[in-house]
C-alpha positions as CSV (number, residue, x, y, z in Angstrom):
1,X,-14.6,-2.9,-23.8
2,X,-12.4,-6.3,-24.0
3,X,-12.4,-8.3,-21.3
4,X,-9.2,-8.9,-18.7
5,X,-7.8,-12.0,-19.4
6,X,-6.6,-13.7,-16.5
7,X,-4.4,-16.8,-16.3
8,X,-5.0,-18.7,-12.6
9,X,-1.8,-20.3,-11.3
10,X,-2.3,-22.8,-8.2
11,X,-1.1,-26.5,-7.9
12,X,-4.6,-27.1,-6.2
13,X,-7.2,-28.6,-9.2
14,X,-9.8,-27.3,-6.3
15,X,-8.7,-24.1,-6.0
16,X,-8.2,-23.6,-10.0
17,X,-11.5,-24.3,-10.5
18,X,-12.9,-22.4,-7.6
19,X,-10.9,-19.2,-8.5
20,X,-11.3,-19.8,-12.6
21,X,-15.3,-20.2,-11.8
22,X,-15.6,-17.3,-9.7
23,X,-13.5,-15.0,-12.2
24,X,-14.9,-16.0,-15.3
25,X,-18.9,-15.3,-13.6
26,X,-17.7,-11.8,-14.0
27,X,-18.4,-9.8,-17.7
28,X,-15.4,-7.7,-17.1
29,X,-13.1,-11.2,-16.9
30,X,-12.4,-14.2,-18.7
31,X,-10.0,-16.7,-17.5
32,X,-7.8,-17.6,-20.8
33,X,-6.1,-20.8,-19.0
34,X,-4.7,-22.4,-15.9
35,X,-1.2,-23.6,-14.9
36,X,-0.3,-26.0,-12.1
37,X,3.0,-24.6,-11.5
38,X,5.3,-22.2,-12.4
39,X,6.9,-23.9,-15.5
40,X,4.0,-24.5,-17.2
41,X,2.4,-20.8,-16.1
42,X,5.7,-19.5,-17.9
43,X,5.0,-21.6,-20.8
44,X,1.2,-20.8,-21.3
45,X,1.9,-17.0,-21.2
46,X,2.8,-16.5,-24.7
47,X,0.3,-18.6,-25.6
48,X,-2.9,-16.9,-23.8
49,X,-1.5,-13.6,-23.3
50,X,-3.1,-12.4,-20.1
51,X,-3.6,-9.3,-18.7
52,X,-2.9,-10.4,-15.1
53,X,-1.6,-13.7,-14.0
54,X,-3.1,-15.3,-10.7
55,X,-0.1,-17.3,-8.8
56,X,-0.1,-19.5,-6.1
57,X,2.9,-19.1,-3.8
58,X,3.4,-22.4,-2.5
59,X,4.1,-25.0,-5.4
60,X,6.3,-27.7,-6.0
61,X,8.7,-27.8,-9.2
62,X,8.9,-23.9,-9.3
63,X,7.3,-21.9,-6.7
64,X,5.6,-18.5,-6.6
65,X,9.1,-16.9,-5.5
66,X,10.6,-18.4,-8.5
67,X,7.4,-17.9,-10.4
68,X,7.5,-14.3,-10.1
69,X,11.0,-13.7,-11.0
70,X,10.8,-15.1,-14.3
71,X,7.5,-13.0,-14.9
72,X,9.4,-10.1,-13.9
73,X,12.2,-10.4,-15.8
74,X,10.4,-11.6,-19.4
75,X,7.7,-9.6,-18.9
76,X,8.2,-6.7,-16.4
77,X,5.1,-5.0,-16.8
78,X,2.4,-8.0,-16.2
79,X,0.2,-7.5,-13.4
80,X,0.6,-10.0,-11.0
81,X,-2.0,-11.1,-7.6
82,X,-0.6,-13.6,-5.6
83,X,-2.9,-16.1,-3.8
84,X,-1.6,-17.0,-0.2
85,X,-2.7,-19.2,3.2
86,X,-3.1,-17.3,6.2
87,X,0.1,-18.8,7.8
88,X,3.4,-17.5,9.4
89,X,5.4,-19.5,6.2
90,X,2.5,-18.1,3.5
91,X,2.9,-14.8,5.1
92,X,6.6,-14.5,5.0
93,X,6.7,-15.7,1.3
94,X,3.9,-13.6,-0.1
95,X,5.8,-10.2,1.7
96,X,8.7,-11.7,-0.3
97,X,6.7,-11.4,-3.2
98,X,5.3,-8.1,-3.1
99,X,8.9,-6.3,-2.4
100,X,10.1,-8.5,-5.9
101,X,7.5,-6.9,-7.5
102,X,4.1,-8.9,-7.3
103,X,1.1,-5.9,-7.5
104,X,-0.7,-7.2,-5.2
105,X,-1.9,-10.3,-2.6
106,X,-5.4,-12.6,-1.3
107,X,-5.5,-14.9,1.5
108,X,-6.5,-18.1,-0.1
109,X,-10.6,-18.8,1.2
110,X,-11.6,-20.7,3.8
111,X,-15.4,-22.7,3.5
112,X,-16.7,-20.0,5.5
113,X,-15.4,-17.6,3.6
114,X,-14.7,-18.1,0.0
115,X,-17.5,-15.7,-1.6
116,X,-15.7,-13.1,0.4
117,X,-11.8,-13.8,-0.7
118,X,-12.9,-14.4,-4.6
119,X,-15.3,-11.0,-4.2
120,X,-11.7,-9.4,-2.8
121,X,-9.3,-10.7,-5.6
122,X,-12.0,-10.0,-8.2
123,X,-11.5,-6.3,-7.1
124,X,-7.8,-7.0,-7.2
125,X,-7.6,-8.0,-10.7
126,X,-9.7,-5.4,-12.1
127,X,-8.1,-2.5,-9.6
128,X,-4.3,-4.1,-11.1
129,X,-5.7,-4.3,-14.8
130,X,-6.7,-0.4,-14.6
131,X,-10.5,-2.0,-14.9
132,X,-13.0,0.3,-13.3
133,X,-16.0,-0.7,-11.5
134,X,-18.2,-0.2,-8.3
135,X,-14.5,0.0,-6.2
136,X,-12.9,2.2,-8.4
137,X,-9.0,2.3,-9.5
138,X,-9.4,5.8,-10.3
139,X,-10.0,8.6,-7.9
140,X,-14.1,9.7,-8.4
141,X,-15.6,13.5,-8.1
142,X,-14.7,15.1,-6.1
143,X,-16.6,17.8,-5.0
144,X,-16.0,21.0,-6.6
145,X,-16.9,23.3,-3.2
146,X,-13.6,21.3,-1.6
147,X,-11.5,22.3,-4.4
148,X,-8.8,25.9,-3.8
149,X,-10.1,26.4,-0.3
150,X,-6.8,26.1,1.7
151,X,-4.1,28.8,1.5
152,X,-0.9,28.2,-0.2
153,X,1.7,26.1,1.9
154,X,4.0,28.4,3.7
155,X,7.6,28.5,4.4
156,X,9.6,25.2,4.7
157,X,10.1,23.7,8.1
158,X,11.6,20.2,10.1
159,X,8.7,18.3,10.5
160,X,8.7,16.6,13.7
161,X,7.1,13.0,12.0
162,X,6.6,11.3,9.1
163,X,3.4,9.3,8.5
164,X,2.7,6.8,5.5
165,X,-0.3,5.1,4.1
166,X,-0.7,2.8,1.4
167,X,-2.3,-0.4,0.3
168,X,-1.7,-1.9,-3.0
169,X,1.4,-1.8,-4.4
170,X,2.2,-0.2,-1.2
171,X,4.9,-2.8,0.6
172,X,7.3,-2.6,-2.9
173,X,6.5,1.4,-2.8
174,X,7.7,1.6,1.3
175,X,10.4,-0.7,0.1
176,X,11.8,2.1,-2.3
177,X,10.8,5.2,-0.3
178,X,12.9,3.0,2.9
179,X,16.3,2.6,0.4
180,X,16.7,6.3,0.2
181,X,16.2,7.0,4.0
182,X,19.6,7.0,6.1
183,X,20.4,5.8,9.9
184,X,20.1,8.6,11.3
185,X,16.6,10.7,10.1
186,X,15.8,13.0,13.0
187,X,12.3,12.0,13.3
188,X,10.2,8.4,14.0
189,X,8.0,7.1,11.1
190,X,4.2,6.1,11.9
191,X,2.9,3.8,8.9
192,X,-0.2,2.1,8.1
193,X,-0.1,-0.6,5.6
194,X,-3.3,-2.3,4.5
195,X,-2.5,-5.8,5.3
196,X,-4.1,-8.8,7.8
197,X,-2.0,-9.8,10.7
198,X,1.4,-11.6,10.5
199,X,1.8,-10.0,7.2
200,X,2.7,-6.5,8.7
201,X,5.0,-8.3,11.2
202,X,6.7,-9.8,8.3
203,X,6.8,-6.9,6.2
204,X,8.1,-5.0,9.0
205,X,11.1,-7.5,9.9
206,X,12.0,-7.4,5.8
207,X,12.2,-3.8,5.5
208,X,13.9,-3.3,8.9
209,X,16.9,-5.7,7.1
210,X,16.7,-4.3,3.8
211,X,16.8,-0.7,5.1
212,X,19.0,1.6,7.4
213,X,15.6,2.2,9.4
214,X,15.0,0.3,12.5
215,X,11.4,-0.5,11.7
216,X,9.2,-2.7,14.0
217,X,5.7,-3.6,14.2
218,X,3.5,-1.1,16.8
219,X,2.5,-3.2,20.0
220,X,0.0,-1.0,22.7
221,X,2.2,1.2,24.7
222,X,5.3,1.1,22.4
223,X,7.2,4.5,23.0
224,X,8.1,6.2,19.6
225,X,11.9,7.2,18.6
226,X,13.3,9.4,15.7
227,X,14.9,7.6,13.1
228,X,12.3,4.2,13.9
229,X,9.6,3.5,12.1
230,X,6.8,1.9,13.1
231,X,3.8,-0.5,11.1
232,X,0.4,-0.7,12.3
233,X,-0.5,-4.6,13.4
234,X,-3.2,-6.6,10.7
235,X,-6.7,-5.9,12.2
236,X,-5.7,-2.8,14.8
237,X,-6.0,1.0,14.5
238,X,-2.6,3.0,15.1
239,X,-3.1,6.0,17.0
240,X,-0.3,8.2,18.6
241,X,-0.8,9.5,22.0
242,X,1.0,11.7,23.6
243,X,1.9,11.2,27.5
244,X,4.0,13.6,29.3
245,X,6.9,14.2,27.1
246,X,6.7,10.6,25.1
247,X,4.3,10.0,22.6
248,X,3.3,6.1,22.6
249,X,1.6,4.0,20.4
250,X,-2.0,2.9,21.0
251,X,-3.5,0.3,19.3
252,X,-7.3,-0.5,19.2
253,X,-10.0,-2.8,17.4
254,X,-12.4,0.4,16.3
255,X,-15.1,-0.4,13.6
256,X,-13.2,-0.3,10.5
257,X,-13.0,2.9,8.3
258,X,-13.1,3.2,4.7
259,X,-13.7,-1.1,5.0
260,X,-10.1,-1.0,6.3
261,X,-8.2,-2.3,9.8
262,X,-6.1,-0.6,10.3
263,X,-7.2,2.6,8.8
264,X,-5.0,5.6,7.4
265,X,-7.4,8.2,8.5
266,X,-7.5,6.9,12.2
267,X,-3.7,7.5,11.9
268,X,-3.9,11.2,10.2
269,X,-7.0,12.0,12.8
270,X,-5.0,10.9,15.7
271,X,-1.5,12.4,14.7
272,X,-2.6,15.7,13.6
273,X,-4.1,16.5,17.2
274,X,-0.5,15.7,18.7
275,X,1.7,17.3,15.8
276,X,-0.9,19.8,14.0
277,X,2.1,21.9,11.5
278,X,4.6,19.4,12.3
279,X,3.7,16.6,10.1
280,X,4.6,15.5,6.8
281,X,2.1,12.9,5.5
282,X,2.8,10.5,2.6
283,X,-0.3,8.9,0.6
284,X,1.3,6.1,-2.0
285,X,-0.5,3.3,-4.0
286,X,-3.7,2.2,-3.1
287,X,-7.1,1.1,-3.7
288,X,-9.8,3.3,-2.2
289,X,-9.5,6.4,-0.6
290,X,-8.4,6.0,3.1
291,X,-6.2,8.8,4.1
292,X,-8.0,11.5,1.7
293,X,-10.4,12.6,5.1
294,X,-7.4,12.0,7.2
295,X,-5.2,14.1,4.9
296,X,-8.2,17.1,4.7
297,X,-7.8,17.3,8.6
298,X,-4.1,17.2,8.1
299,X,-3.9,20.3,6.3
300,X,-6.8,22.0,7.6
301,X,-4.1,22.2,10.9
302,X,-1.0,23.5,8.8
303,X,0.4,20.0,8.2
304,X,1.8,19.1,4.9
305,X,0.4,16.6,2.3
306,X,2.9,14.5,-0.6
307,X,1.3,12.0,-2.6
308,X,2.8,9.4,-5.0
309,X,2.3,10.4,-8.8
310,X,0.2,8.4,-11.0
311,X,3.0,6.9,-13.6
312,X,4.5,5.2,-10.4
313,X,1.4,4.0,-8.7
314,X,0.1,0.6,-8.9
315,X,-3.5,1.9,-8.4
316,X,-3.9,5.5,-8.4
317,X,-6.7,5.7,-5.9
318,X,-5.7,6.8,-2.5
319,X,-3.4,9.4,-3.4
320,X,-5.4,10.8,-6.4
321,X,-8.3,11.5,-4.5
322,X,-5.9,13.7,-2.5
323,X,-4.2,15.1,-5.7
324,X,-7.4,15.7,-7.2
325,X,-8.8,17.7,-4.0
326,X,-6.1,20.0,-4.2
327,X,-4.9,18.7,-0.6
328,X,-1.1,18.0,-1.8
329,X,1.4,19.7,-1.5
330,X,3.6,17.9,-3.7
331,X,3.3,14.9,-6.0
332,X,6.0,13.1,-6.8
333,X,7.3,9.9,-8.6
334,X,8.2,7.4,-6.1
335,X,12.0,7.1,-7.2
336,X,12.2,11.1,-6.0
337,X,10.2,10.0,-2.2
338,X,12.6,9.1,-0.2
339,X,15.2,11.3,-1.2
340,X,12.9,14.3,-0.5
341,X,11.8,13.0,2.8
342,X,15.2,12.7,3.5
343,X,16.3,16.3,2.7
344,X,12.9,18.0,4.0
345,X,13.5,15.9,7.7
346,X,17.1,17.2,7.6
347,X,16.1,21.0,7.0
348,X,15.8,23.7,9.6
349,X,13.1,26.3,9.3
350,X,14.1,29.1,6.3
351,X,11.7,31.8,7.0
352,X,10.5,33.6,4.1
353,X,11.0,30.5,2.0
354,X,8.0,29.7,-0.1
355,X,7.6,25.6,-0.5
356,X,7.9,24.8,-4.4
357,X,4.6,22.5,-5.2
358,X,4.8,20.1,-7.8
């Protein structure tokens, strides 16, 4: 199998080398060249034709912002990982980033943690590139005995909340499912986006001003509303809980699942105790399988299960585990999402009406 070919973009020498050396020491990769900043990185392209482009986001001359938008527009279809500091400004610039487009995001290593971060984008290029390996991009066996053992969906009904997970690829996906969703849905929004803290704040502001949806990042206690949605913080667990006639938001710092804080299934768990046949769960782009136990549970208690198709997906892990379980309901292209979420949360029970799976 050819290698990926990967062109590193940073205006560090330091971090070029680090991130070239720890690349390349991978069979699957080999690093065709480096560029220490965006003009150059533009200019080199042609010339190495990579597979996936590493790029900084903070550079002088031509940063990753302006970095990206050229890619995207010469060469729409190039995978491209953006490599971020952990700071309020990096944060806010690397959300930017992934609604224009970039496929995915690493926080830039620290000393004590560098064999970690270049372990984490190495799985990022190869999951972007469609490279298997131990972390799959591609949903694995699944386990025949699981497969046709829930009854058909029934008929149509209002859910009473909408939940969505999703990791890579996932704040440009939430970004198009959010366009299609008007001011006044009749139901809240629980979300849990694989990100580290101040990113989901700052994805949260961005698609709360880009969308008709009040959206806000969860804090403990926070009392839910239709027609809000609500992110899961960097590093907590999201679960609803229901007091009295309010269902509130609690947040906790739970052993990760699935390697992930937050966790999709800790959501799905949590919810489908509260909301059991009233929930309508959406799995889009994302490494791994988080959310496929969650969903299982889901639907074992009447709730309903859409996944995002494969064409549209970044990485079609999370939801083609579910797909390939039988679990959902529907899959669907992520230009249809929204506008279906829209039109199911709008519609009263039809009795007798069977649900058209796709």
């Amino acid at each position: 199998m050819p290698r990926t070919r990967v062109l590193v973009v940073d205006d560090s020498a330091f971090f070029r080398k680090v991130v070239s050396d720890g690349l390349g020491a991978d069979p699957a990769i080999e690093v065709v060249g480096t560029a220490s900043n965006g003009r150059l990185a533009l200019s080199r392209i042609p010339q190495v034709n990579p597979d996936v482009v590493v790029l900084d986001v903070e550079m002088p001359e031509m940063d990753g912002l302006q970095t990206l938008g050229a890619i995207r527009r010469i060469y729409p279809k190039l995978p491209v990982v953006m490599f971020s500091s952990l700071t309020e400004r990096g944060a806010q610039t690397t959300v930017d980033a992934l609604l224009l487009g970039a496929n995915d995001y690493v926080t830039k290593p620290t000393a004590a943690d560098a064999k970690e971060r270049i372990k984490e984008l190495l799985r990022k290029v190869k999951a972007v590139a469609g490279v298997t390996s131990g972390a799959s991009t591609r949903p694995g066996a699944v386990d025949a005995k699981g497969l046709g053992v829930y009854p058909p969906y029934g008929a149509v009904t209002r859910p009473d909340v909408l939940l969505i997970g999703s990791s890579t690829g996932g704040p440009n996906a939430l970004a198009a499912v959010f366009a299609a969703l008007p001011a006044d849905l009749p139901v809240p929004i629980l979300i849990v986006q694989h990100m580290p803290p101040m990113f989901t704040k700052c994805l949260a502001e961005r698609l709360s001003s880009s969308s008709a949806v009040p959206t806000a990042e969860a804090t403990d206690g926070l009392v839910i509303e239709p027609g809000h949605a609500y992110i899961a913080p960097g590093d907590f667990h999201m679960r609803p809980v229901r007091a009295g006639t309010k269902v509130h938001l609690a947040l906790d710092k739970e052993p990760p699942e699935n390697s992930c804080r937050p966790a999709v299934d800790v959501m799905f768990r949590a919810a489908s105790e509260l909301w059991g046949r009233g929930i309508l769960a959406v799995v889009l782009t994302g490494m791994g399988q988080d959310g496929y136990r969650g969903a299982q549970v889901i639907r074992e208690r009447g709730g309903r299960i859409w996944v995002q198709d494969e064409a549209t997906s970044i990485v079609w892990g999370m939801p083609g585990f579910i797909a390939r379980a039988g679990i959902a309901e529907r899959i669907l292209p992520l230009t249809q999402i929204g506008h279906e979420l829209t039109r199911r949360a709008r519609q009263h029970a039809q009795p007798g009406h069977e649900v058209r799976s796709s």
